[in-house]
N, C-alpha and C positions, 0 to 999 in steps of 0.2 A: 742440787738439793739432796739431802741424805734422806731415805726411807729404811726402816726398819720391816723385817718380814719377822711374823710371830707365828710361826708353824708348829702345830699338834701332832702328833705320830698318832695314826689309828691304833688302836688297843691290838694286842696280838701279832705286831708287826715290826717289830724288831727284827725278824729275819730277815726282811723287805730291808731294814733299814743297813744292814752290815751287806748281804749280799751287792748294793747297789754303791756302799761306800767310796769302792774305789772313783767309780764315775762321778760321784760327788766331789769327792777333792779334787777330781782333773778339774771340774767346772769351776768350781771356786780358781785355785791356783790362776786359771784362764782368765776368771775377772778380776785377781789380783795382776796380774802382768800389765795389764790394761787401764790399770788404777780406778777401778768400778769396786771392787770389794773394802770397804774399811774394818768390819768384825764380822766374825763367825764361830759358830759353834754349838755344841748341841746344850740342850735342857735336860738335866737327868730326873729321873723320877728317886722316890722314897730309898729303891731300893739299887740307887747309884747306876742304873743302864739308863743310856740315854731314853726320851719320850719327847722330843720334839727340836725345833733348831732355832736359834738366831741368828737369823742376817742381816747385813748394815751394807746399802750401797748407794753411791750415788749413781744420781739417773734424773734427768732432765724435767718428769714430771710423773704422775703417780701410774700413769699409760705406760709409761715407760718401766716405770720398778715393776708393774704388773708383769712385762715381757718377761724381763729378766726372771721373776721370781718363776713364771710356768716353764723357762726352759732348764731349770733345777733337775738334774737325774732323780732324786726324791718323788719329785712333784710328777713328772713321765710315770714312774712307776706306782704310783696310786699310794705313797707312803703317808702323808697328809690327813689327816682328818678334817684338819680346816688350816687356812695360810689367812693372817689378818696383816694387810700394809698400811705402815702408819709413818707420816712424814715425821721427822726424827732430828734434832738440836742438841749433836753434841756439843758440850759446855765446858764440861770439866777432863781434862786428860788429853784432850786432841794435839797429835802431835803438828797437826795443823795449824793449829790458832794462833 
């Protein structure tokens, strides 16, 4: 089952978010290899830097998306304001389907 993570960047913490960058694309790339990652990427704000992320992964139940989304370098470093998971039905574009 696919879950969607809907993550907030706290206000002021774009620094948080580039500093930690690197460790975030290892993780990701990691749950790509593994074939757990389907989309990623950030949310930009008005004024084009990013303000928060979307991630798409599968994971057996919503316990399980919850693992994966706390062990995010972001999510470690208190980047988050809030993370909403939400079971997810790609329909249209899946090179899956």
């Amino acid at each position: 089952m696919l879950f969607a993570f809907l993550c907030t960047d706290k206000p002021g913490h774009l620094n948080v978010r580039m500093d930690t960058r690197p460790e975030h694309v290892a993780w990701l790339n990691g749950l790509n290899e593994k074939g757990v990652l389907k989309i990623a990427g950030p949310f930009l704000g008005e004024d084009g830097k990013p303000c928060g992320s979307l991630v798409i992964v599968e994971a057996a139940d919503k316990a399980a998306a919850a693992e994966i989304s706390a062990a995010d370098p972001y999510a470690k470093a208190g980047l988050f304001e809030s993370v909403e998971i939400k079971p997810y039905n790609w329909v249209f574009n899946n090179p899956e389907a």
